[in-house]
N, C-alpha and C positions, 0 to 999 in steps of 0.2 A: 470554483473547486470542482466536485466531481460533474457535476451536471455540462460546465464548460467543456470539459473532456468530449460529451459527447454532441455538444450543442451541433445542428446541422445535420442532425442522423439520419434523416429521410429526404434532402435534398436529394431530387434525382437528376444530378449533375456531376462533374468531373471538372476537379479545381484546376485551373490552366497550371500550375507546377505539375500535375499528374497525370498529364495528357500523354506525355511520350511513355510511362508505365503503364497506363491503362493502355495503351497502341500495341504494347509490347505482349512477350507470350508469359505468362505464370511462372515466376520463380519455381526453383526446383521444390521446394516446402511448401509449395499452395497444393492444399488436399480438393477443399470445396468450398463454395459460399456457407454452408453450416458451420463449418470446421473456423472462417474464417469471422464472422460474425461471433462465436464463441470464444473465441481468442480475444477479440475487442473487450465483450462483458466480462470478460476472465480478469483482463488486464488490470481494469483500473476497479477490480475487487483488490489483486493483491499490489498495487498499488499503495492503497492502503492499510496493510498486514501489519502488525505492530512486533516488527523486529525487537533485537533488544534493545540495539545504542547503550549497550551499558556491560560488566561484565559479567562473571559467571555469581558473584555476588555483587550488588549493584553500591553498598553501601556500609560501612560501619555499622556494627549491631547496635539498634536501637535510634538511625537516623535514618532519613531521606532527603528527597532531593524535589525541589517540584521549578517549573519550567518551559520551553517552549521545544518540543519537535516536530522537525522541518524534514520530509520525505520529499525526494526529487523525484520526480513527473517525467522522464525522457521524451521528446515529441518522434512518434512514429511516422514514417518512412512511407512514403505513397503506397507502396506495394502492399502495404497494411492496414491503409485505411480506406481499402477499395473493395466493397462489397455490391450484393446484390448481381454477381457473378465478375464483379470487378466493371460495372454500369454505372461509378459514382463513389466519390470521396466521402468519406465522413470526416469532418471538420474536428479534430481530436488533441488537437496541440493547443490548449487556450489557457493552460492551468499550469505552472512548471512546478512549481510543488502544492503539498498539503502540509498545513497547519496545523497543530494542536497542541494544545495546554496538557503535560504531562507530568505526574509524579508518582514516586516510587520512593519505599519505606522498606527497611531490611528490620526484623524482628531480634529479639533478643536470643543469643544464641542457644541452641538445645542440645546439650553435649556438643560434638565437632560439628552440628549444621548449622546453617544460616539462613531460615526460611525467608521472603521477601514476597510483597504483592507489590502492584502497579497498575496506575487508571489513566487513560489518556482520553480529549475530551475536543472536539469541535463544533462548538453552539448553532443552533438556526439560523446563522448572521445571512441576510439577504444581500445578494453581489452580483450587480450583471443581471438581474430578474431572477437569480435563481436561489435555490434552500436548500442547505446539505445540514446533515447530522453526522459524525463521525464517534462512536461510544467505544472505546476499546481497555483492555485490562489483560492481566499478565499475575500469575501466580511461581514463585517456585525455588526451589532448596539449592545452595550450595556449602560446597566443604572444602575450606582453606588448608591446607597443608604450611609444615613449618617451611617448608623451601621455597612459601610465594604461590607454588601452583595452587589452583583453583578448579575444582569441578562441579558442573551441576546440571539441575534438567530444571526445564521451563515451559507453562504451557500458556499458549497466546490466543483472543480473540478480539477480531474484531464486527461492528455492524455500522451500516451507513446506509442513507438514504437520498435520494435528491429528489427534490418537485421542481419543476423549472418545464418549459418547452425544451424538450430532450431531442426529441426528433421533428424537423421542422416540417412544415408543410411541402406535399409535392410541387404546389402550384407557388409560384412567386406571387404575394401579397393578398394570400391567404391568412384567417386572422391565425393568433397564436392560441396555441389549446397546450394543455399545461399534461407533462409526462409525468413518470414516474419511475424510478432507476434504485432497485435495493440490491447490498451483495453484502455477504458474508464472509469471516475467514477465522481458520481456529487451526493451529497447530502444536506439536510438541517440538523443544529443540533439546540436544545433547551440545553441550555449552565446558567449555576450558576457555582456562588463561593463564597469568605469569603477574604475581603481584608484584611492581618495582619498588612500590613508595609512591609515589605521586600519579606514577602511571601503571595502568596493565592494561597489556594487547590480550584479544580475546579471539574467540575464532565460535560459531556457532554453527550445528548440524540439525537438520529436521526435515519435516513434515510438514507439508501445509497443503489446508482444505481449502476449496472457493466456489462459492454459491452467486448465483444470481435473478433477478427477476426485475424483466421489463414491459412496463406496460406503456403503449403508445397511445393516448389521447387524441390523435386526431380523426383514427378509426376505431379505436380501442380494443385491435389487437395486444396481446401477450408476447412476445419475443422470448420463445424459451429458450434455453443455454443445454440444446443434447447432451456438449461434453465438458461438461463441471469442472475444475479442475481440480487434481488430489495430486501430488507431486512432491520432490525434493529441493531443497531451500538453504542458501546457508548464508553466512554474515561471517568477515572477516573486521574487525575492527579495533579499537583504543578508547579506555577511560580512560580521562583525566582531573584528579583534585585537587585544584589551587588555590588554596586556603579556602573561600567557601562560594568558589565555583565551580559546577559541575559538568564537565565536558564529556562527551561521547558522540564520537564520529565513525561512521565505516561503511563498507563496500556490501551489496543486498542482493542475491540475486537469487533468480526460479528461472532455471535453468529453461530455454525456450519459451519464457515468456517476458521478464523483468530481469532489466541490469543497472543498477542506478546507485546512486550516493545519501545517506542520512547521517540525519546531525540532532544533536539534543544539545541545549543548552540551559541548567539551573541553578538554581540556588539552594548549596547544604544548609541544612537545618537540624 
């Protein structure tokens, strides 16, 4: 999971695929090794952002839905995972998605709204040597119109952690000393759809915050994140309920940082 992501973080080497990259001169978008180092802890915070995959009301008043989603990983591009002035690969491709146990509960209706919460949830399962925590929830109102249309707003967060050897040793068959990788993310979205009946396409707008802190165990430096990211975020996508299955899939993106695919799959109740 996340720790995968970064496993290999302090090898001070250059993976033979990123030899001719690293040979070559900086993309036009390379600022600095700060800039670019930040990008990485940025990344796989929102990463793990808890989109909606679901519409601008998630459920019939007075049910929910609980189940598995599944948030795609994209594996980054040599030119992005060369740091330390571009002196060396970070090994970052090892996890293609994240996992978690999610459900969501829409409330009984209150005049024309549809208030709803939601908790999404990935355990300390040990994988690979490593320990991820993934805790996230989601609050928020929508309002049905007769014609099907759907509007609402929703606010999102999430927290995760990893213990694992995050960053490896400089020396090859140095023993292993154990990291430590936390990020944070919390947004607001502005959310529409189009009730069909079985299906509504949805489209979502926002904000989203991303924290991070990394601590290296093998010197026990800090790796601080100068530039945090606070940013624009939006999710195109479709629920679907077939009889008492609950689908939700769609398109995630944070414009220069994340472009990827999620999927949510539960069971009405």
């Amino acid at each position: 999971m996340i720790a995968l992501l970064f496993a290999g973080m302090a090898a001070a080497q250059i993976a033979p695929e990123c030899e001719e990259a690293a040979a070559a001169a900086p993309p036009g978008w390379y600022v600095d090794d700060a800039h670019q180092q930040a990008y990485l802890l940025n990344y796989f915070a929102l990463s793990t952002s808890l989109s909606p995959q679901h519409a601008a009301i998630p459920a019939h008043n007075g049910h929910g839905s609980i189940g598995l989603d599944m948030a795609v990983i994209p594996p980054l591009g040599c030119n992005r995972r060369l740091v330390l002035d571009r002196s060396k690969t970070e090994d970052t491709n090892k996890a293609p998605v994240v996992p978690r146990i999610r459900m969501t509960f829409a409330m009984p209706k209150v005049g024309p709204v549809v208030f709803y919460g939601g908790l999404a949830y990935a355990p300390p399962v040990h994988i690979f040597g490593t320990q991820n925590v993934i805790a996230s929830g989601e609050i928020g109102a929508g309002v049905p119109l007769k014609s099907g249309a759907q509007f609402g707003l929703r606010y999102h967060y999430s927290l995760l952690k990893t213990v694992a050897e995050i960053a490896t040793p400089f020396t090859a068959g140095d023993p292993e000393v154990l990291d430590f990788y936390a990020g944070s993310t919390f947004g607001l979205d502005l959310m529409g759809g189009w009730d069909l009946g079985k299906v509504t396409p949805y489209i979502a707008l926002g904000f989203t915050d991303a924290s991070t802190f990394f601590y290296i165990g093998d010197d026990g430096l800090v790796s601080n994140n100068p530039y945090p990211f606070f940013g624009f975020n939006g999710s195109l996508g479709v629920q679907a309920r077939i009889k008492f299955i609950d689908i939700g899939a769609e398109l995630y993106a944070v414009p220069g940082q994340i472009y990827t695919g999620r999927l949510r799959v539960g069971y009405l109740f």
